[in-house]
C-alpha positions in Angstrom: 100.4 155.0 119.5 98.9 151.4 118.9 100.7 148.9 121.3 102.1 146.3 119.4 101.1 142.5 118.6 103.1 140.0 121.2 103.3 137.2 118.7 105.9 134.0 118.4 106.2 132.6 114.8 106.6 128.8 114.1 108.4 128.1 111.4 110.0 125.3 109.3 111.8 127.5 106.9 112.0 127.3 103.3 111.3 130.1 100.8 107.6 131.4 101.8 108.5 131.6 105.6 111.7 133.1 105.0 109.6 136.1 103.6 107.1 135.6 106.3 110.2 135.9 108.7 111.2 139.1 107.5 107.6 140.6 106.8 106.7 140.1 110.7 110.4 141.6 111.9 109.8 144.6 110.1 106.3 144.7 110.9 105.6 148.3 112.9 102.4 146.5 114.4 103.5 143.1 115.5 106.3 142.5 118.8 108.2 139.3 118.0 109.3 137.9 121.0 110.5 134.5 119.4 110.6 132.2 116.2 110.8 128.4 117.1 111.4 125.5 114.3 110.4 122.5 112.9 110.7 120.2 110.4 109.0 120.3 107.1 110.4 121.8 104.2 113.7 120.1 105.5 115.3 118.4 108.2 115.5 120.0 111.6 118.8 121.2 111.0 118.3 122.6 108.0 114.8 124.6 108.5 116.4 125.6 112.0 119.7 127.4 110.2 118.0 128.8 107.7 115.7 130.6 110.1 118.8 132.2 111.8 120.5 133.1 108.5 117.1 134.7 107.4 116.9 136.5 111.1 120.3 137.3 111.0 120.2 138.8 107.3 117.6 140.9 108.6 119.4 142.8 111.0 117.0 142.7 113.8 117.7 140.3 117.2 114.9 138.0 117.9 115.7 134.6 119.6 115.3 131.3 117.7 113.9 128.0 119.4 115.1 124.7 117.7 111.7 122.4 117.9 110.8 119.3 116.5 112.7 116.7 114.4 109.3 114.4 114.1 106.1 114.6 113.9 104.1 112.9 117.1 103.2 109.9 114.9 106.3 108.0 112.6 109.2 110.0 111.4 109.6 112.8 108.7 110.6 112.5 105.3 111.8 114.8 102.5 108.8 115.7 100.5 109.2 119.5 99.8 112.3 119.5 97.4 110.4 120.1 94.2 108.9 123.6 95.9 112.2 124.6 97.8 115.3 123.0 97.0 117.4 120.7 99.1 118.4 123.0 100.9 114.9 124.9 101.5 115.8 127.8 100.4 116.1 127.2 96.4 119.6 126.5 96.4 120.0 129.5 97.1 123.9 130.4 98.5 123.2 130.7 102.4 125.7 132.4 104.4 127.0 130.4 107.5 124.5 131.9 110.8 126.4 132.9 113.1 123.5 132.7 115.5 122.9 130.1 117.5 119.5 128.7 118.5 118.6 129.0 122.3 119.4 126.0 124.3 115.9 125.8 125.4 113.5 124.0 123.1 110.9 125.4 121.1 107.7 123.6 123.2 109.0 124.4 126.4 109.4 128.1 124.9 105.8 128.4 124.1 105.1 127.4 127.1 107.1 129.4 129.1 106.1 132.1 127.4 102.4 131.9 127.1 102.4 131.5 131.0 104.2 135.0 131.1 102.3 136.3 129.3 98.5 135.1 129.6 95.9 135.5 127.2 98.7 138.2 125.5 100.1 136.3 122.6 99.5 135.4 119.4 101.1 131.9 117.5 101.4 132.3 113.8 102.4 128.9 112.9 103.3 128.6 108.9 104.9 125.4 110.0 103.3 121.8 111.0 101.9 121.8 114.2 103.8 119.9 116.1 106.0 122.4 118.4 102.1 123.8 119.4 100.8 120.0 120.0 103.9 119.1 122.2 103.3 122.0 124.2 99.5 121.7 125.1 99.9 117.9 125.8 102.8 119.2 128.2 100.6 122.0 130.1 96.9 121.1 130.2 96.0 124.3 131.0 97.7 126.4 128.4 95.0 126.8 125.7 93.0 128.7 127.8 96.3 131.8 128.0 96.7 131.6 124.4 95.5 135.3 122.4 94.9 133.2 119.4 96.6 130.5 117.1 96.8 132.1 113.3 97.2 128.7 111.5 98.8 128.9 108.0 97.4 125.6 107.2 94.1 123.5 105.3 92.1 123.2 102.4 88.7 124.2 103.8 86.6 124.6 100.5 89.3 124.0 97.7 91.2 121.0 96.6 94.7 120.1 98.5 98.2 120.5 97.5 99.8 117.2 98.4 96.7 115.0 98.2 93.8 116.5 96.3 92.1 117.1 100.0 95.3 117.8 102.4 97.6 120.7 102.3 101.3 120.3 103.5 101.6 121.3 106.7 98.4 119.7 108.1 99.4 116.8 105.9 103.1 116.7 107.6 101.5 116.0 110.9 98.0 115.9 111.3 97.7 113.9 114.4 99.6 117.3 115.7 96.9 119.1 114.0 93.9 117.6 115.6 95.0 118.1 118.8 95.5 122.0 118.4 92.2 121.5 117.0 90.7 119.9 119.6 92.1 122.3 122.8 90.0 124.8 122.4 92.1 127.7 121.2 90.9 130.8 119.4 91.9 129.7 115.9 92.0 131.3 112.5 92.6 129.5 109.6 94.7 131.0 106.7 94.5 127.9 104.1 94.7 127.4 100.6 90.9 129.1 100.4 92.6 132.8 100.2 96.5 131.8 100.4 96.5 130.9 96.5 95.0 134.4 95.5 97.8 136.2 97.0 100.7 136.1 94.6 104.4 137.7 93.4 105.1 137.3 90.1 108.0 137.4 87.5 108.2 141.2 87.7 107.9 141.8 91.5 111.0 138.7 92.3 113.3 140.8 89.6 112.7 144.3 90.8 113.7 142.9 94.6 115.6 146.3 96.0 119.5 145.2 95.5 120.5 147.3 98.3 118.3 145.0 101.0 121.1 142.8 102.8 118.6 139.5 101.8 118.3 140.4 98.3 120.5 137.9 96.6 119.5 135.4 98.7 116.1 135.8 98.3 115.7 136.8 94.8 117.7 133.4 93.9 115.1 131.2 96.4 112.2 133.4 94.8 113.2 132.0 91.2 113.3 128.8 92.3 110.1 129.0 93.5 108.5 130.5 90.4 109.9 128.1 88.4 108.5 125.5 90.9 105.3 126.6 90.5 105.5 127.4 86.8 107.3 124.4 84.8 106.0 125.2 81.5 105.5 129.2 81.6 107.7 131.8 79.9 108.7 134.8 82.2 106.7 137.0 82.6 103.9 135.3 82.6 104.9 132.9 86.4 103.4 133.7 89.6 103.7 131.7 93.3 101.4 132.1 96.2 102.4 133.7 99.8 101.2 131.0 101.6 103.3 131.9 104.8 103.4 136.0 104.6 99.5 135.9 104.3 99.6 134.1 107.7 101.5 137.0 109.1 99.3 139.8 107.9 96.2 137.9 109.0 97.6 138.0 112.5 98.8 141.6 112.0 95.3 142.6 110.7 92.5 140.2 110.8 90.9 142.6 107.7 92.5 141.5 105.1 90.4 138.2 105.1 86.6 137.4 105.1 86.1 134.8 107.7 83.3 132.4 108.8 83.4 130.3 111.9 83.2 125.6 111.0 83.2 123.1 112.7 86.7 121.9 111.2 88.2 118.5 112.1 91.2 116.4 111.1 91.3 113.4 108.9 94.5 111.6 110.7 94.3 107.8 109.1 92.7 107.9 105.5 95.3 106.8 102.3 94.0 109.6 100.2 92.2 111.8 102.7 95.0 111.9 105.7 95.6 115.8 106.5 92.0 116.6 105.3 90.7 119.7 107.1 87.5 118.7 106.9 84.4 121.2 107.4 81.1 120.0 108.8 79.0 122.1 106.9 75.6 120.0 107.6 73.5 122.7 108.9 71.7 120.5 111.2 74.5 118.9 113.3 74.8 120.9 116.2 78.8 120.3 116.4 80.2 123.7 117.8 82.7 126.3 115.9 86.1 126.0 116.3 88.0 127.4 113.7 87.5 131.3 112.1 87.9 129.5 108.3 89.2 132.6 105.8 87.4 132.4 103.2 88.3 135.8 100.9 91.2 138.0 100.9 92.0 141.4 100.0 95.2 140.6 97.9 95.9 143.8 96.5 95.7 145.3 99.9 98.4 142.5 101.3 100.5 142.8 98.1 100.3 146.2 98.5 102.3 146.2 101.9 104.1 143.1 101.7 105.7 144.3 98.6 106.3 148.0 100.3 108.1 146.5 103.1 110.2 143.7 101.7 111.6 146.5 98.9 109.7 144.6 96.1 108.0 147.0 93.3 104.0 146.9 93.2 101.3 148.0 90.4 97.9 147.1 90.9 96.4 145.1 88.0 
């Protein structure tokens, strides 16, 4: 038997890591010792209680780390209604949590737990980068124990979602971002390159199993998020990416994806460029690697599974 993954999710939930929650629980490959939170698609308070009521829909026990409320540089701000809701999960009808997070907080966890466990775990953060950032400034010696960082984040060779460069959660924080970066971590990048060919679609949201506990809440988040991504189209014909699962099963099987090792760093100050992940692809500078860059993905594959173990109904176009 194949020993599991020891991996800790960072999250800032709102509809795609809600399913990225539940596809890593029920995972048979990965070992989720902890989720920790962060702000992004809401408030810290809001992305923090919807990650319990998602983990405690699911059924299984995994302890949740509340995290940051800011990023490093200024303060947050709503900017992710349009794509989640107000409430981050489409306004969708949460049940209360009657979870509670840990008292401990989510950078001291990944510390704590990295030391534990050295050169053992595996981050999959679909979630700024802040929590991660925190921690390595804290414990200068902590990149060097971490398995790998599987970064749902960038826009390595395609245009950006919230500028037409920067994608959200490097854009949310990206002096966070440069310094994960910059420390010298095994990285893999899981941007907008490969996450935007790995869709659900009108058919897959309505044929959601009604007997799964999350059903209602997810199916209502789900059409939310079509509808989000899909002002104009008629049913049938809407489809949203998986930015956050994707992140998940690159971690769970680094397969799926084509990669290629750049030299990526972060734009952090520009007006139009800030949050750029930007790829040195001059052949002749002799800046080093530091980020496995996806740059393909075998969506049918993911769909395949993801759909197979969230209770979701899959044909293959």
């Amino acid at each position: 038997m194949i020993k599991p993954i020891p991996v800790v999710l960072d999250v800032d939930t709102g509809i795609d890591d809600a399913l990225a929650i539940l596809y890593a629980l029920y995972s048979p490959r990965l070992e989720v010792l902890g989720i920790t939170t962060c702000f992004g698609n809401g408030d810290i308070q809001t992305t923090t209680r919807n990650t319990l009521a998602i983990v405690e829909l699911s059924g299984i026990t995994v302890p949740v780390y509340k995290g940051a409320a800011d990023p490093l540089v200024g303060a947050w701000s709503p900017q992710a209604e349009a794509f989640h809701g107000r409430n981050g999960l489409g306004e969708a009808l949460v049940p209360e949590p009657r979870l509670r997070p840990q008292d401990q907080g989510a950078s001291q966890y990944l510390i704590d737990v990295i030391n534990a466990r050295p050169g053992e775990v595996t981050l999959v953060t679909v979630a700024r980068l802040t929590n991660l950032a925190i921690a390595l400034k804290s414990d200068p010696h902590l990149a060097s124990k971490i398995r790998q960082v599987v970064v749902m984040g960038g826009a390595a060779f395609v245009g950006g979602n919230v500028t037409p460069v920067s994608e959200a959660n490097i854009w949310g924080d990206p002096d966070a971002a440069w310094v994960v970066f910059h420390s010298g971590v095994p990285l893999t990048m899981v941007g907008l390159d490969v996450t935007m060919q790995a869709n659900i679609s009108d058919q897959q949201v309505r044929g959601l199993d009604a007997s799964r506990p999350y059903s209602t809440v997810v199916q209502t988040a789900l059409e939310f998020y079509l509808r989000a991504y899909n002002p104009e189209a008629p049913f049938g014909q809407r489809r949203a990416p998986l930015h956050d699962p994707l992140a998940v099963a690159v971690a769970e099987d680094a397969t799926l994806c084509t990669t290629e090792m750049w030299p990526v760093d972060i734009e952090r100050e520009g007006t139009i460029t800030r949050g750029m992940t930007v790829v040195d692809q001059r052949g002749w500078i002799t800046a080093s690697p530091n980020a496995a860059v996806c740059r393909t993905v075998d969506a049918p594959r993911f769909l395949s599974e993801f759909c197979l173990r969230l209770g979701f109904p899959f044909s293959p176009e």
